[in-house]
Structures are given as structure tokens and as C-alpha cells.
Backbone as ProteinMPNN parsed JSONL, in Angstrom:
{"seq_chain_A": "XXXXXXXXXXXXXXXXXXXXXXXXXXXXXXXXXXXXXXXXXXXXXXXXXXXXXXXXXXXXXXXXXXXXXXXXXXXXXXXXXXXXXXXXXXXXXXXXXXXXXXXXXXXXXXXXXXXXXXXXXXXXXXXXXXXXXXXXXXXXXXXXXXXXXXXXXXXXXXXXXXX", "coords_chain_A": {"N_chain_A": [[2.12, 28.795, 88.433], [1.15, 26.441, 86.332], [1.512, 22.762, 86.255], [3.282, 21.103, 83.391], [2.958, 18.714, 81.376], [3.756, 15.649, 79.98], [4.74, 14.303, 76.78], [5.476, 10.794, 74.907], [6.777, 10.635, 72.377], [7.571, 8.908, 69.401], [10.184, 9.396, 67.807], [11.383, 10.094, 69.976], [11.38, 12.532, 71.627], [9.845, 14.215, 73.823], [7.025, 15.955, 73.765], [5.061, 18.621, 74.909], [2.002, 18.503, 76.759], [0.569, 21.215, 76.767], [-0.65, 24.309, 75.989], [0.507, 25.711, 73.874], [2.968, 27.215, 71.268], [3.951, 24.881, 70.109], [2.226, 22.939, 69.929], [0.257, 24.397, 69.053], [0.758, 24.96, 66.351], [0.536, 22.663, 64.582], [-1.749, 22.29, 64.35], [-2.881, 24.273, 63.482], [-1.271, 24.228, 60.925], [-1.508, 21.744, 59.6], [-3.757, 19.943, 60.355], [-5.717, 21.971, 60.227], [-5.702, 22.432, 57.132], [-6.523, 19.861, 56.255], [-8.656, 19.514, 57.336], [-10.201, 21.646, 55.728], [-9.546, 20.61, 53.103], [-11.425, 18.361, 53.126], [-13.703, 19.143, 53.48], [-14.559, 20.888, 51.599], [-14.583, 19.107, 49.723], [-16.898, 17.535, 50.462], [-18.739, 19.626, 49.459], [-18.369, 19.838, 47.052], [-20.526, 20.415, 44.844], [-22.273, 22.244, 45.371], [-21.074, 24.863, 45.962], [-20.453, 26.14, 42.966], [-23.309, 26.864, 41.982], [-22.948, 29.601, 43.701], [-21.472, 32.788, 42.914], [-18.973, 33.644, 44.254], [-16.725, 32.312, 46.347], [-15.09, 31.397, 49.304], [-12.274, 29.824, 51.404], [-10.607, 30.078, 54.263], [-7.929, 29.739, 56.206], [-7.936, 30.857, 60.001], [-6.938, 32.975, 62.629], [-7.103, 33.867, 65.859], [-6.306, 36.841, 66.851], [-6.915, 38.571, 68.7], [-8.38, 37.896, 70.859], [-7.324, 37.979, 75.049], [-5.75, 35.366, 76.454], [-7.052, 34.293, 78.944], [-6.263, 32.378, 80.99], [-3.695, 32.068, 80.827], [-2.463, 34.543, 81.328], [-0.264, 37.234, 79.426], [2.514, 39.556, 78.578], [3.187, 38.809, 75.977], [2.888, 39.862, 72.412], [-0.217, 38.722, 70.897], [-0.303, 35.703, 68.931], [0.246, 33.378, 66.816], [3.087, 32.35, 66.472], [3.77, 33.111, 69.217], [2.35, 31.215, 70.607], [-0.066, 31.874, 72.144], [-2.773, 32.062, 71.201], [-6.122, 32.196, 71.411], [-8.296, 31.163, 69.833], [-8.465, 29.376, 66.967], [-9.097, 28.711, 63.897], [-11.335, 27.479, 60.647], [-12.72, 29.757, 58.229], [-15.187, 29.694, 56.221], [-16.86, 30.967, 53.037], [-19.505, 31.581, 50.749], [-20.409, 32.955, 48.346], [-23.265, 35.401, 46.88], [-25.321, 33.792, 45.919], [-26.821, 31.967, 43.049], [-29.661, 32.021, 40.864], [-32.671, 31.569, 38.896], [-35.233, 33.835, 39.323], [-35.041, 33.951, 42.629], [-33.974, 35.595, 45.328], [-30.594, 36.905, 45.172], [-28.235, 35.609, 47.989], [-26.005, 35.216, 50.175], [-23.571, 32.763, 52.355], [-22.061, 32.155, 55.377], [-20.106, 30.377, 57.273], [-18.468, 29.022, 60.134], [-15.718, 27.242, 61.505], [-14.48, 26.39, 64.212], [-11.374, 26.135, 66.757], [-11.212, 25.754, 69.795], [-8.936, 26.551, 71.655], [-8.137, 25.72, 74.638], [-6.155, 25.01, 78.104], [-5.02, 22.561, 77.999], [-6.212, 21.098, 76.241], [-8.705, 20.975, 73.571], [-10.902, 21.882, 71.344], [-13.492, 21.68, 69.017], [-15.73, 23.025, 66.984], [-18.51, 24.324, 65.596], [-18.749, 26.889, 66.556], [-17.727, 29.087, 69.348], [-18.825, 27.579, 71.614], [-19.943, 25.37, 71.347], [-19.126, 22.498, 71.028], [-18.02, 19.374, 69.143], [-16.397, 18.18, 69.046], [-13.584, 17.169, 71.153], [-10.329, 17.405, 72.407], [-7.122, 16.152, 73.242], [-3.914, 18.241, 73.119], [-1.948, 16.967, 70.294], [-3.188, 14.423, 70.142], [-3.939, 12.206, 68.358], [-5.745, 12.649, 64.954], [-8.445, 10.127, 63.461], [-9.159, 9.481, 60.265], [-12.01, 8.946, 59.89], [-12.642, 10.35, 62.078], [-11.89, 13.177, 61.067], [-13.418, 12.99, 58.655], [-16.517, 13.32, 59.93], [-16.224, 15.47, 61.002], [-16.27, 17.226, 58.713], [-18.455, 16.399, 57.904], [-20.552, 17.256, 59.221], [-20.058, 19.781, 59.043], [-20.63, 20.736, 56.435], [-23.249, 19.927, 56.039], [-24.458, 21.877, 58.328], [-24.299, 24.152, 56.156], [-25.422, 23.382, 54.224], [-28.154, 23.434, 55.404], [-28.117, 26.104, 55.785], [-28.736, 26.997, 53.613], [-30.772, 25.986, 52.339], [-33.002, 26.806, 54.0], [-32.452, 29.64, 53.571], [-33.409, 29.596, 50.947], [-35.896, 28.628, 51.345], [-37.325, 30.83, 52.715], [-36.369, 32.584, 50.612], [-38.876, 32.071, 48.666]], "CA_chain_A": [[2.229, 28.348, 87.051], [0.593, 24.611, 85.844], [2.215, 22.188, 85.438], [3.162, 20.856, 82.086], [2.723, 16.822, 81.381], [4.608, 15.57, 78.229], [3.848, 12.667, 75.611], [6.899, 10.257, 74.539], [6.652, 10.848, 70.963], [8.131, 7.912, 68.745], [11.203, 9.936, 67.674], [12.256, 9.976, 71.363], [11.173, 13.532, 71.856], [8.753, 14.265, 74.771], [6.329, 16.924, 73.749], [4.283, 19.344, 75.833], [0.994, 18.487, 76.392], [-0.392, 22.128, 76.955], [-1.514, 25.152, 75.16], [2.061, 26.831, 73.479], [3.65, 27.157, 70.034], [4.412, 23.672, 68.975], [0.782, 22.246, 70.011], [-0.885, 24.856, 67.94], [1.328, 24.865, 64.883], [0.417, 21.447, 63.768], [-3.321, 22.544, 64.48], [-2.823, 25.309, 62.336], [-0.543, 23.973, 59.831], [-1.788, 20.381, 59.524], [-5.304, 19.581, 60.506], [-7.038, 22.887, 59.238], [-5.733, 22.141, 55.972], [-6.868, 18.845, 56.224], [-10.397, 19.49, 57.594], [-10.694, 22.518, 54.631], [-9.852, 19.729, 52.217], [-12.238, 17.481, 53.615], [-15.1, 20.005, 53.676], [-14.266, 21.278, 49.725], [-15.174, 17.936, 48.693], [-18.569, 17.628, 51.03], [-19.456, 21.228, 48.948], [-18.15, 20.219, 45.497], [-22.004, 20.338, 44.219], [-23.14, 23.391, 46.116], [-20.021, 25.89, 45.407], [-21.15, 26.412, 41.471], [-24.916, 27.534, 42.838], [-22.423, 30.821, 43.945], [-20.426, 33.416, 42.158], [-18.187, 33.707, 44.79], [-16.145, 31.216, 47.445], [-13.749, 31.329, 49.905], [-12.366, 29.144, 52.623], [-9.788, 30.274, 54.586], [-7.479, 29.684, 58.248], [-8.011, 31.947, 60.804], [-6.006, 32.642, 64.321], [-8.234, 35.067, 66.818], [-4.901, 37.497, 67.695], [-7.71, 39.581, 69.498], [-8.746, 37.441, 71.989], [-6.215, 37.39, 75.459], [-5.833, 34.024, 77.014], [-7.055, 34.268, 80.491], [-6.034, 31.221, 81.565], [-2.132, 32.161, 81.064], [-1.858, 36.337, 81.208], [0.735, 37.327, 79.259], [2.493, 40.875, 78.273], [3.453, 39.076, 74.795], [1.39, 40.435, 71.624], [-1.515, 37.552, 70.818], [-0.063, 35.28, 67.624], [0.207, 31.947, 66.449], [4.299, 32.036, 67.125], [3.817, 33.175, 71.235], [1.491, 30.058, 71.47], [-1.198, 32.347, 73.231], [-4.239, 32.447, 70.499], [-7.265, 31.336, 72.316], [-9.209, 30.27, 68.896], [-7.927, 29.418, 65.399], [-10.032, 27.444, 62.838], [-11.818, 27.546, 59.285], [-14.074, 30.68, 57.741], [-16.266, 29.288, 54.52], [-17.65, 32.091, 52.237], [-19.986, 31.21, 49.786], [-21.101, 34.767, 47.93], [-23.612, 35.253, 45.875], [-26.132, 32.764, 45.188], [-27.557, 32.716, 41.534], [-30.511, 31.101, 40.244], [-33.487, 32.57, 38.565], [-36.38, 33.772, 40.683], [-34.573, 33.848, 43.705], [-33.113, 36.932, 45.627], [-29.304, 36.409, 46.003], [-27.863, 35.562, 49.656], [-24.415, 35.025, 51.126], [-23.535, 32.154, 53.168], [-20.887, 32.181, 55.828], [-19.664, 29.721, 58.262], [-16.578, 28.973, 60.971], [-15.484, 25.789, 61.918], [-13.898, 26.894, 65.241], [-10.794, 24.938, 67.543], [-11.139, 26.607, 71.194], [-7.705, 26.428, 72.491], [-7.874, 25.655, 76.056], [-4.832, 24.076, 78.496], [-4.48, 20.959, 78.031], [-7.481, 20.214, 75.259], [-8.926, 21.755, 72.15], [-12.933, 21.582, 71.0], [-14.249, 21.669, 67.37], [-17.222, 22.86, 66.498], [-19.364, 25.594, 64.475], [-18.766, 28.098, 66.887], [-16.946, 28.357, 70.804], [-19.84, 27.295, 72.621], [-20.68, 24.251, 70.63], [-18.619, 21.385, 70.901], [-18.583, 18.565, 68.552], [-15.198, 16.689, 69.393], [-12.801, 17.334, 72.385], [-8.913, 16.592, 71.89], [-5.434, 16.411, 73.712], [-2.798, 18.262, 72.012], [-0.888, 15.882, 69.867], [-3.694, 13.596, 69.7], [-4.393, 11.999, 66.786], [-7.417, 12.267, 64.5], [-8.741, 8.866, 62.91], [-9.91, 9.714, 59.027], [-13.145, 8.86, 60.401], [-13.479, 11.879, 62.667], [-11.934, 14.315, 60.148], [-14.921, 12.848, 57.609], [-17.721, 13.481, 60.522], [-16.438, 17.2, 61.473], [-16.251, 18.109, 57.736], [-20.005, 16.336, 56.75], [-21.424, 18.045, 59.941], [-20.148, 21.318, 58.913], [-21.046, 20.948, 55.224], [-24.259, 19.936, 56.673], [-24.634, 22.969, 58.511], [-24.106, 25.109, 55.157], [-26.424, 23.066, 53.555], [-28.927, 23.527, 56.106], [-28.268, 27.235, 55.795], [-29.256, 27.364, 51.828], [-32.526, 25.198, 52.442], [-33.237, 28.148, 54.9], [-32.454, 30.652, 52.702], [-34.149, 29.016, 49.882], [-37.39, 28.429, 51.725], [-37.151, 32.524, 52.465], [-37.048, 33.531, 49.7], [-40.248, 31.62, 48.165]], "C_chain_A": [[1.892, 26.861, 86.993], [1.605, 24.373, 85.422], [2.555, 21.185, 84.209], [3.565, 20.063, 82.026], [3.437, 16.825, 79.987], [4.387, 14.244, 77.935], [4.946, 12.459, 75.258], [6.137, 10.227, 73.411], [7.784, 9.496, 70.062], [9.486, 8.314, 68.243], [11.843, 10.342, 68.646], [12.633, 11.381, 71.423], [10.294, 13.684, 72.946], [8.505, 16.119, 74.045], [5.514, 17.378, 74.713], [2.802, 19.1, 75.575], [-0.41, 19.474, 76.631], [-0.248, 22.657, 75.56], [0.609, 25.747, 74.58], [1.936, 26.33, 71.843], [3.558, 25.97, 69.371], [3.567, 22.791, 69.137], [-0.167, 23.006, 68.98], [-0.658, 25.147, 66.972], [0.633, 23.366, 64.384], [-1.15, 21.266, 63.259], [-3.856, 23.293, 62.911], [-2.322, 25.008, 60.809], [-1.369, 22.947, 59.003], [-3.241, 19.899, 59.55], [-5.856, 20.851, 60.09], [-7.435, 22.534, 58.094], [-6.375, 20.68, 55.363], [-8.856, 18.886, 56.353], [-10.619, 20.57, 56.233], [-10.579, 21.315, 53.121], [-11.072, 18.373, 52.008], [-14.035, 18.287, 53.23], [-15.193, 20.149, 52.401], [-15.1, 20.084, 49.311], [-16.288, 17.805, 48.929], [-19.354, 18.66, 50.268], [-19.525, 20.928, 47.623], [-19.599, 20.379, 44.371], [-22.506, 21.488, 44.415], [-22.006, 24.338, 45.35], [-20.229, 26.485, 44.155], [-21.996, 27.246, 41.345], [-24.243, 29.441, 43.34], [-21.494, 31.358, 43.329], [-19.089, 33.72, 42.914], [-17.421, 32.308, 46.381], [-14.78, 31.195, 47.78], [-13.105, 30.408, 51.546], [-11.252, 29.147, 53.284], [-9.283, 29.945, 56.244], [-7.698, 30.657, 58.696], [-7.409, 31.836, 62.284], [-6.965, 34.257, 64.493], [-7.156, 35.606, 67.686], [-5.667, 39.163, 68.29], [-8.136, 39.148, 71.308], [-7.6, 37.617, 73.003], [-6.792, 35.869, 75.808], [-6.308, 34.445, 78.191], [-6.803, 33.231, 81.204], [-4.39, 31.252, 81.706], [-2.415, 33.781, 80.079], [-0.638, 36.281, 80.351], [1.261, 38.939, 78.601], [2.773, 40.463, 76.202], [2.417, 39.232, 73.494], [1.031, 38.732, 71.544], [-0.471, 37.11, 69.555], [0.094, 33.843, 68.096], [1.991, 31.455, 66.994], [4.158, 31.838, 68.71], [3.209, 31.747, 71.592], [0.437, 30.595, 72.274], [-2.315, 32.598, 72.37], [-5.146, 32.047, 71.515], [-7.546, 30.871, 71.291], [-8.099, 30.489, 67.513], [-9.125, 28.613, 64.562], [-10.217, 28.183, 61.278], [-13.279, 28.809, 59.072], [-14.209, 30.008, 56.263], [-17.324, 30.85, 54.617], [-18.012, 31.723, 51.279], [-20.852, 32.673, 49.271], [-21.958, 34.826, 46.93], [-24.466, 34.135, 45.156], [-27.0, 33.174, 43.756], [-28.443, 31.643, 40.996], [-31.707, 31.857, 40.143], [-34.704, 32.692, 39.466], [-36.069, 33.439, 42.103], [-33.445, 35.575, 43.83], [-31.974, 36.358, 46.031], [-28.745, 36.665, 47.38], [-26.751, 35.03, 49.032], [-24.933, 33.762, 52.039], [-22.316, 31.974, 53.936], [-20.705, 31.288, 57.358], [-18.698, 29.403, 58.938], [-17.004, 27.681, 61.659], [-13.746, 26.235, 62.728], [-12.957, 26.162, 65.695], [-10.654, 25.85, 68.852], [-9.949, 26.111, 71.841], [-7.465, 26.423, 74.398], [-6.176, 25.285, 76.184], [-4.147, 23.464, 78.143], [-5.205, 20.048, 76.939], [-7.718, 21.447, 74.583], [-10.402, 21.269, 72.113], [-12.714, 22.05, 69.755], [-15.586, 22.158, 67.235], [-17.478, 24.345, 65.873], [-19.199, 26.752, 65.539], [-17.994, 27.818, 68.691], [-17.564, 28.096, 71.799], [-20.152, 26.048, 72.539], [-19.612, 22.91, 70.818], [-18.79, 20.055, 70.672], [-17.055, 17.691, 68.616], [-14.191, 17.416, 70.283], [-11.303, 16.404, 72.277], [-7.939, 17.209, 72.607], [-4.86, 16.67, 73.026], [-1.857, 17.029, 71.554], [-1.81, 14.564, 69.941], [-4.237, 13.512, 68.914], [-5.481, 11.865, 66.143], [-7.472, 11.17, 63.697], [-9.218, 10.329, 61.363], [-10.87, 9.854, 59.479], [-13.443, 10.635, 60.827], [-13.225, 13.087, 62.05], [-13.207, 13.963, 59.053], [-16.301, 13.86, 58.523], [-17.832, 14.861, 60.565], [-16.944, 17.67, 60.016], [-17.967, 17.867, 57.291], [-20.903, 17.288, 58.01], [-21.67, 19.371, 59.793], [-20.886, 21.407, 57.584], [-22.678, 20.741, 55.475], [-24.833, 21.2, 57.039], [-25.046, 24.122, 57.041], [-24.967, 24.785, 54.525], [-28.254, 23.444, 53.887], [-29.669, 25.289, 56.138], [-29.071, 28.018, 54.084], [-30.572, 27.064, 51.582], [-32.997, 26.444, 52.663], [-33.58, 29.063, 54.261], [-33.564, 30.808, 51.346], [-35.469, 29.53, 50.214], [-37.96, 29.897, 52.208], [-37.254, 32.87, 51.687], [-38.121, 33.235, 48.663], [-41.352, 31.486, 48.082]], "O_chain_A": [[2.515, 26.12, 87.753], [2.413, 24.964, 84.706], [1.748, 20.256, 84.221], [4.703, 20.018, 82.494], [3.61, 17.735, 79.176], [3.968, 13.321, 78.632], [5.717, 13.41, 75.138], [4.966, 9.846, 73.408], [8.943, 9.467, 70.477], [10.184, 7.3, 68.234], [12.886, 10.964, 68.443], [13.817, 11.705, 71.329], [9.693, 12.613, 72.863], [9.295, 17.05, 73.89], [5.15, 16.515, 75.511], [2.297, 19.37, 74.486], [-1.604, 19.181, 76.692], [0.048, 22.106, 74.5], [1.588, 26.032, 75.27], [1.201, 25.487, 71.328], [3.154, 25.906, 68.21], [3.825, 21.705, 68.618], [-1.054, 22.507, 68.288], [-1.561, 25.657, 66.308], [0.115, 23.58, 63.288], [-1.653, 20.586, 62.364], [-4.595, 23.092, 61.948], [-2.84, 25.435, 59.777], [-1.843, 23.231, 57.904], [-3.728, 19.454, 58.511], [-6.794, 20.608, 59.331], [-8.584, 22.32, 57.705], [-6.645, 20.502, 54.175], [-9.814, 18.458, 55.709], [-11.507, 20.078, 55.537], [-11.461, 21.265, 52.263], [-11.393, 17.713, 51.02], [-15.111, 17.839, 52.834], [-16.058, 19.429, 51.902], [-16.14, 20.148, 48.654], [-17.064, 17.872, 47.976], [-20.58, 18.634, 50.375], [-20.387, 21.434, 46.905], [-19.456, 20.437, 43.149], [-23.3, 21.868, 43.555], [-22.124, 24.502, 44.136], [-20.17, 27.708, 44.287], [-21.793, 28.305, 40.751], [-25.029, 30.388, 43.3], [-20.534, 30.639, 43.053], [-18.116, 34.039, 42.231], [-18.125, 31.662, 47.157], [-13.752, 31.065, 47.116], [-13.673, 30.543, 52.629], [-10.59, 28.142, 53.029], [-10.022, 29.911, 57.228], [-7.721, 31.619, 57.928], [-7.41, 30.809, 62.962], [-7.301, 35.189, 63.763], [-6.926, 35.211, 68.828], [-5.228, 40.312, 68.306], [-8.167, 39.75, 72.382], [-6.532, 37.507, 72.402], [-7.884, 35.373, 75.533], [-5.579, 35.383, 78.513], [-7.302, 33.288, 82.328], [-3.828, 30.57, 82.564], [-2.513, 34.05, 78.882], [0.078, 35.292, 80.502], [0.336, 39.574, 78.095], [2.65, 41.305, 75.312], [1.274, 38.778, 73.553], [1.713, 37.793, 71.955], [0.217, 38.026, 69.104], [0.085, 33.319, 69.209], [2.194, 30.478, 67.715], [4.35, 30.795, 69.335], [3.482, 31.174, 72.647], [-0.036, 29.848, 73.13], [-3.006, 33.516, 72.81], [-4.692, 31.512, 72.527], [-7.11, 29.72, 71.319], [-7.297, 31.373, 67.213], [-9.966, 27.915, 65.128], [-9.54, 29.103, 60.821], [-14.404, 28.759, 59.569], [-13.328, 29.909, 55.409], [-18.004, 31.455, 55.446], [-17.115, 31.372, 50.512], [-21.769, 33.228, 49.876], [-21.546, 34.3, 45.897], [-24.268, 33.71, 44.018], [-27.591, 34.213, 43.461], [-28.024, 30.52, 40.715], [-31.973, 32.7, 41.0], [-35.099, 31.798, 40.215], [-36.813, 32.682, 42.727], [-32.723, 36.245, 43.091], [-31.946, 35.522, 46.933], [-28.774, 37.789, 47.881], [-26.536, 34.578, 47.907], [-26.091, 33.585, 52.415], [-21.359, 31.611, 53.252], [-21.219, 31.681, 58.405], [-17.679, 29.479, 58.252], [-18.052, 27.244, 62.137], [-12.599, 26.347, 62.295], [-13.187, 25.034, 65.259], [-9.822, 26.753, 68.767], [-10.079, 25.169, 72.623], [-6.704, 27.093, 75.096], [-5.296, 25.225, 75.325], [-2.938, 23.559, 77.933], [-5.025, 18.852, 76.707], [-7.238, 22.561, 74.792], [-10.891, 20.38, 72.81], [-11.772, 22.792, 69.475], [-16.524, 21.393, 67.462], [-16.66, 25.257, 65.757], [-19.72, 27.778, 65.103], [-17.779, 26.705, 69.171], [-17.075, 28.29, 72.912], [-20.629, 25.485, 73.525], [-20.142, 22.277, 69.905], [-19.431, 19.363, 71.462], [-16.905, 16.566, 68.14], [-14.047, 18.576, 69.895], [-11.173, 15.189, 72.127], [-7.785, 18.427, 72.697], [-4.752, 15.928, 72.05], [-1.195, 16.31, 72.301], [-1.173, 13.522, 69.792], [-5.022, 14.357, 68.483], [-6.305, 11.05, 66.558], [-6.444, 11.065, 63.029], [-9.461, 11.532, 61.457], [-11.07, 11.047, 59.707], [-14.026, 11.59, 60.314], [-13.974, 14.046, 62.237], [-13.915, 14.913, 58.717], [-16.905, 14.804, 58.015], [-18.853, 15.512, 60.341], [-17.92, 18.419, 59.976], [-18.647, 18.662, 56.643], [-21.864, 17.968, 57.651], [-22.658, 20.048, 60.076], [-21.831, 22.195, 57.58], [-23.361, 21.623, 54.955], [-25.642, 21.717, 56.268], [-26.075, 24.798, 57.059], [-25.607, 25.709, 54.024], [-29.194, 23.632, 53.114], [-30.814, 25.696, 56.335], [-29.63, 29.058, 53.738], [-31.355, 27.657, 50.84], [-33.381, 27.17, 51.746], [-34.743, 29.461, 54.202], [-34.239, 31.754, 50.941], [-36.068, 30.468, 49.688], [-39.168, 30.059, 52.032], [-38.204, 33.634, 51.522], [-38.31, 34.085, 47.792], [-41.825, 30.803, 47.173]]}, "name": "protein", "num_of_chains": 1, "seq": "XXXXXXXXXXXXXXXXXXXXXXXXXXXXXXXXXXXXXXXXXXXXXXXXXXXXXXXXXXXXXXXXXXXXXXXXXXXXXXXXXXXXXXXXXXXXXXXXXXXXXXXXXXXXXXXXXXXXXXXXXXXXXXXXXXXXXXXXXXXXXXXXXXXXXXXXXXXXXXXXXXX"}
């Protein structure tokens, strides 16, 4: 069994600085909601352009961990997800002379050990983080314009398809 390093926390708590429960609640709770608010606003122009939109959390209680086996079911309580992050659904594009498309994107957090990754999918990594370390404004701005980026990138696409 690894062993598990801990962070003096300012309230004179030492937290765990692996993969469990009370590293990926704050993930889940706290920074999704934060990066989905962040992203909303990067979109507020585009979103209209579709009859439908949705942007929701997600925990991957399919995946196991292989890195720590365990007999308990997969969830966000056990602390054993491997991935959680953000699905964007944009449904329905409408504008005349154009065939309507769907656009759908995930803004992934790959739950390793001891660290976490960001990015458009679990291969991709676009920022690398210790549980319980903190994000600057800054880098919640960059993830959300890269992803909105992405989506944007995906409508051009689409666009230039169907013309």
C-alpha cells in the first residue's frame, strides 16, 4: 500500500495528498462549478445559434481504478472514480441554409495518485495538479477559453461542412 504524504492546511488540519474522498469532493463540488461558470460566459454569444444546451458534472462510476483495486462499488463518496469533469451539449443549430448539427464536448480531470490532469479528453493534458492545490483565476480563465475554443473550432468545422 503507498504511502500517503499530507499538506498542513491553515486550519491546522493535515490533509491527504492522494486520490480518496476528500481530494475529489472539492474537485467535484468546487472547481467544476467554477470552470462550468467560467466556460458559460466564454459561450454567452454562441449558445442562442442552438435550440438546445446543456452543461453538466460528470463522475466515470464505470471505470475501476487500477492503481488502488478495490471490492467497493466505483462513486464519488468511496474516493475511487478514475475521471470526473464537465459534458457541454449544444443541440440543434439553427440558421437558414444550413443543415442542423449537435455539438458536444468534455472537459475531463484524470484522477491519478497523487495528481489530477485537465484537458478535452484523458489523453490530452492541458494543466497537471496536486490535490489541494490551488488554481490562480488565471488558469481557471485559460482552461475555460481553451475549451470554449475548442467548441468554437467545432462550429467553424461544421459550418464549413455544410457549405
Amino acid at each position: 500500500m503507498p504511502l500517503k504524504t499530507y499538506t498542513f492546511q491553515q486550519d491546522n488540519n493535515y490533509m491527504a495528498d492522494t486520490k480518496d474522498k476528500d481530494s475529489i469532493k472539492p474537485l467535484y463540488d468546487q472547481l467544476l462549478p467554477q470552470l462550468a461558470d467560467k466556460l458559460y460566459q466564454q459561450l454567452t454569444e454562441v449558445v442562442p445559434l442552438f435550440d438546445d444546451f446543456s452543461l453538466e458534472r460528470v463522475a466515470d462510476t464505470w471505470t475501476k481504478d487500477r492503481d488502488n483495486p478495490s471490492d467497493k462499488p466505483i462513486s464519488l463518496e468511496n474516493g475511487n472514480v478514475a475521471q470526473i469533469g464537465l459534458k457541454l451539449q449544444l443541440l440543434g443549430f439553427q440558421r437558414a441554409g444550413v443543415t442542423s448539427f449537435d455539438i458536444a464536448k468534455d472537459l475531463v480531470l484524470k484522477l491519478e495518485h497523487t495528481t489530477y490532469s485537465v484537458g478535452p479528453d484523458k489523453n490530452t493534458t492541458w494543466v497537471e495538479k496536486r490535490y489541494f492545490q490551488p488554481w490562480t483565476p488565471q488558469e481557471l480563465d485559460d482552461v475555460a477559453e481553451r475549451l470554449a475554443s475548442e467548441v468554437i473550432d467545432a462550429i467553424t468545422e461544421q459550418l464549413r461542412q455544410n457549405s
